[in-house]
N, C-alpha and C positions, 0 to 999 in steps of 0.2 A: 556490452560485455560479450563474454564468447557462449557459442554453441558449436561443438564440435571442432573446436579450434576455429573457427569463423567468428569474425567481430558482425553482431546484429540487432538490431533495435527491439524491442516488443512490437512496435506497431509501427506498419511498415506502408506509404500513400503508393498509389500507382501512378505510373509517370502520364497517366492517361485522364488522370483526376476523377475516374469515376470507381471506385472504391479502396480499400486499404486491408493488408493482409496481418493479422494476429494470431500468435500462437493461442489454440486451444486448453487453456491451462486446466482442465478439469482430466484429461488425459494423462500429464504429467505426474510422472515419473517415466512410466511405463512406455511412454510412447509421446513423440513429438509430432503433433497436428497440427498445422496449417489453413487458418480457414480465409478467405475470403468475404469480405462484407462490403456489399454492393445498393446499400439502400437502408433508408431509416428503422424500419422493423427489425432487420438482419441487426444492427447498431443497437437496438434495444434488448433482443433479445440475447446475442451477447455479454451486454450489461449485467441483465437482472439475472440469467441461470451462470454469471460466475464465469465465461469464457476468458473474459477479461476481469480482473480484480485490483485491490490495491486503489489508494484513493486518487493516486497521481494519474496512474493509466487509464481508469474510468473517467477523468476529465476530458482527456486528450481525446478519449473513442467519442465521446459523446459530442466532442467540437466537430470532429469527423463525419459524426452520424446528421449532425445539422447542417455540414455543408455538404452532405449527398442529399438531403432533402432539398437543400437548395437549387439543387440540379432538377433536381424533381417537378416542383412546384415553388416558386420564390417569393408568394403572396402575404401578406402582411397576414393572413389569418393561417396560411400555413406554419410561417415562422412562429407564431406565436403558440398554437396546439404541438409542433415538435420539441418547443421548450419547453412545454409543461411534458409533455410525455417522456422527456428523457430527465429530465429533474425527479418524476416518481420514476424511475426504473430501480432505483437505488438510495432510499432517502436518508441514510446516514455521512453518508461520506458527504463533507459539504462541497470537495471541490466539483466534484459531480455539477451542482448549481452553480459554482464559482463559474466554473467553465464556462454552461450553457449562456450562463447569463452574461459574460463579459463578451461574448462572441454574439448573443443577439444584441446586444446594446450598438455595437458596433457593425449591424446590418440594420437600424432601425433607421440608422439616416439614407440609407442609399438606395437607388431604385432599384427594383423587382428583377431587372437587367443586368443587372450590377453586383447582386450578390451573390449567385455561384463562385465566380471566380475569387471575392475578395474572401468569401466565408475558407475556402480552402488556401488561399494563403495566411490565413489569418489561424486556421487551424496547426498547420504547417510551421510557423513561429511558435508556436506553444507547445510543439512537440518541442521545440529543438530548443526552447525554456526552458524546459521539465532536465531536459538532461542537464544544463548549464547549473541550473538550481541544487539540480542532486549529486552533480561533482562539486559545488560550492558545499555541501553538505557534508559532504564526506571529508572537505579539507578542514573546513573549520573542527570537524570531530575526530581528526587525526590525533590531534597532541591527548586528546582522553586516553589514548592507549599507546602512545609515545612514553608519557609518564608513567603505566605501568611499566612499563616493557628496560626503562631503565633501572626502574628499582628491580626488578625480579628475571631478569630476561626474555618474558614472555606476555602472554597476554590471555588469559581466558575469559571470554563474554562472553553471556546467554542472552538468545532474542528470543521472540515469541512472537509468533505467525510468520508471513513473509513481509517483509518491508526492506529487497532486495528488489533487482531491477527488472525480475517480473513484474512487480507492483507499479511500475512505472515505464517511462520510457527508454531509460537506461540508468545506470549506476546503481538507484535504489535510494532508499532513505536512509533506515537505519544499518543498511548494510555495506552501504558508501563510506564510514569510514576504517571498515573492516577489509575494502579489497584497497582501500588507499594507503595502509597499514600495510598488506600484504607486496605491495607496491612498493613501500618504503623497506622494503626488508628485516620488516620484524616477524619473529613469530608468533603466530596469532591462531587459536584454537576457539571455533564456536563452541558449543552447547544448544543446541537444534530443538526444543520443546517440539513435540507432534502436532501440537493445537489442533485437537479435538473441537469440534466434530466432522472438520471437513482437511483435518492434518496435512493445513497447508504448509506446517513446517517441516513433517515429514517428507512431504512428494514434493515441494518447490524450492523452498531453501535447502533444505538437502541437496536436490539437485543442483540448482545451480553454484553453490557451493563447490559441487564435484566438478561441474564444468569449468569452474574455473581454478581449481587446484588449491582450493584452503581446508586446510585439517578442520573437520568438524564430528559431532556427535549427534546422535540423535537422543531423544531423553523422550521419557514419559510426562506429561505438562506436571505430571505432581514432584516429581525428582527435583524442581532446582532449590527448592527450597531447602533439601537435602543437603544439596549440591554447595550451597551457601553457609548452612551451618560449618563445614566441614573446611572449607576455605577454599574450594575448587570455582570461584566466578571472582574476578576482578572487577567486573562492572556487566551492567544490562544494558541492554540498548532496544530500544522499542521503535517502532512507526507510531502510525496515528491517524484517523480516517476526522478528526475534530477535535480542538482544542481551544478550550470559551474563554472568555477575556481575562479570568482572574488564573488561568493555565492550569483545570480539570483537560485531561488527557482522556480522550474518549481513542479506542482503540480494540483489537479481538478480544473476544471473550477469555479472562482467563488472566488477562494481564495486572487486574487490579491485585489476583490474587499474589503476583511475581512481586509487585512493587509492596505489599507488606512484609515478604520474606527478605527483601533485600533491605526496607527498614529496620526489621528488626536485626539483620546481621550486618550493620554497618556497607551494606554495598551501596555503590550510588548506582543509581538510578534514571539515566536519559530518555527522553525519548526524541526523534529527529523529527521536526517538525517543518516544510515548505509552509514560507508565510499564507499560501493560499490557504491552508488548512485552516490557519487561524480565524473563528469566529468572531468577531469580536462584539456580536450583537446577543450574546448570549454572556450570562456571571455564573450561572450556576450550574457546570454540565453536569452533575449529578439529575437535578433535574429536568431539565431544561430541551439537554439533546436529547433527542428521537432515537429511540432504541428498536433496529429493526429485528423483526421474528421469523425467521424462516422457518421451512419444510420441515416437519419436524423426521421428517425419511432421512434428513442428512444424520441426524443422531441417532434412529435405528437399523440403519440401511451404513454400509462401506463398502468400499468396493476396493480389490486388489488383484494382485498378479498372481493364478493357480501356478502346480506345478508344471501344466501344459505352456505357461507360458499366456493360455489367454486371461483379460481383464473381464472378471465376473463382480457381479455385487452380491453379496452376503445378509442376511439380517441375523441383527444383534442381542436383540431381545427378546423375552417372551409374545409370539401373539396376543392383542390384545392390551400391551403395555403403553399408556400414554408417555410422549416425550414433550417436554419445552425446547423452543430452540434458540434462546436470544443469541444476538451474534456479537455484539460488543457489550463491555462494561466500563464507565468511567474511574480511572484511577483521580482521586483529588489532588489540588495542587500539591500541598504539605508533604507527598511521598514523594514528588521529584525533583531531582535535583538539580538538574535542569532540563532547556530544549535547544535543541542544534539545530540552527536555524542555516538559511544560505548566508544572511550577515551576521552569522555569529553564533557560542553560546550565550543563552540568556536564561534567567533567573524564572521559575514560573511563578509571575506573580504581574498584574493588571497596568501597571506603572510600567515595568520592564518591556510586557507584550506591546504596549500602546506607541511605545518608543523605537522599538525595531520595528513596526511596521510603518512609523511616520506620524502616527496619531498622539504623539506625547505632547 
């Protein structure tokens, strides 16, 4: 997608193979950072404090981050401690493990000699997957907003968090069929939810939003349900960092709450799903999936742009106030209506998922 009028990836290899450059997305809005990651820590620590986010993009970095170890040290016991180290840096999102694990499986036959080079080709094809999958993603979720767009001439969706092509390598998930809409020349107006507490739909979908020239709003995460009673949302569209076999939508906090609003007022209900995401060794992700808890500083602590212009943090609260910080909530299957997958929409429901991913 674009950045200043320039077409550019998230995550970007050096022509040199020893490390890969990623915007800093905790800077964003305010300011566009550049970092450099040159080594397995650099690749973790990226991960875990949030430089990189979104469950597609955290794949890709961490395939990344084990073929710089590979350069490193290519030993059967290195291999094996950097897969477990980058599989906890992030333990919700599965493709995180999808990644790690499909890229060590795939150095586990080859000698210690042999795997630098093949781990970063091999990385290198899974970026340039991600993209093909999440414009397969957007096409297939075209016609959901084609169909509004001829009854009424327009199109308003709300999304919640980012599950545009910062989350990813490009295009985005859930936001892939909204720039392929904008493509197609309809009109199409977001609904930007804040998502609280790290208002990644303020500072990132927003943004990138603007950078690429689609009418959007920003909303306070409690507005859409407002927003719905009133007839101002045609449809939701979500990401999703996990999604279990009988199609529970594990995704940011906050979204389960969207998908009862949209229940109750007759909206439907998507959310774009890359087969990777799909678990299918789990039935119940109410309980099942792993619900990660972060800093609870992200919920008393924010930070923004003074009038000076510089980026200061704030606290929120009374000192002394505890906070909880879970970071995703599962929406059940029964609230959606479907998942936009690269081969298709499909139904959430065990039989459906088991069939588009080959297992029926």
């Amino acid at each position: 997608m674009r950045v200043n009028g320039q077409a550019r990836r998230t995550i970007v290899p050096a022509i040199t193979a020893d490390a890969v450059t990623v915007i800093d997305q905790r800077w964003l809005p305010h300011r566009l950072d550049v970092q450099t990651l040159r080594d397995l820590p650099e690749v973790i620590v990226a991960i875990r404090d949030m430089w990189v986010r979104g469950a597609p993009l955290i794949g890709v970095t961490a395939a990344y981050g084990l073929a710089l170890q590979m350069r490193h040290d290519a030993s059967d016991s290195s291999l094996a401690s950097a897969a477990q180290a980058l599989v906890a840096a992030r333990p919700t999102a599965v493709n995180l493990n999808w990644a790690v694990r499909r890229l060590q499986a795939a150095l586990d036959g080859l000698a210690p000699g042999l795997r630098a080079s093949a781990a970063w080709r091999i990385a290198g094809e899974m970026a340039d997957e991600d993209a093909a999958v999440n414009e397969a993603i957007g096409r297939h979720g075209l016609p959901l907003l084609q169909a509004v767009a001829a009854r009424r001439g327009r199109v308003d969706v709300l999304t919640h968090c980012n599950a545009g092509w910062l989350a990813t390598v490009d295009w985005g998930t859930a936001i892939a069929p909204i720039y392929q809409a904008q493509a197609a020349g309809i009109e199409v107006h977001v609904w930007v939810d804040e998502t609280r507490p790290r208002n990644q739909g303020a500072s990132l979908t927003a943004w990138e939003l603007g950078q690429q020239g689609v009418a959007h709003t920003v909303i306070s995460d409690n507005a859409g349900g407002h927003l719905m009673q009133h007839g101002q949302v045609d449809l939701v569209i979500v990401g999703c960092d996990r999604v279990s076999a009988r199609g529970d939508v594990c995704n940011k906090i906050g979204t389960y709450l969207k998908a009862l609003a949209a229940h109750d007022n007759g909206v439907p209900f998507y959310a774009a799903m890359p087969l990777s995401t799909l678990d299918l060794s789990l039935q119940d992700g109410l309980r099942e999936i792993p619900i990660e808890e972060r800093s609870a500083r992200e919920q008393t602590h924010i930070t923004g742009r003074d009038a000076r212009g510089e980026l200061v943090e704030v606290q929120l609260v009374p000192d002394g106030s505890g906070a909880a910080n879970p970071a995703f909530d599962v929406t059940p299957a029964r609230l959606v209506s479907g998942l936009i997958t690269e081969r298709g929409i499909v139904p959430a429901n065990e039989a459906a998922l088991r069939g588009v991913a080959g297992q029926g």
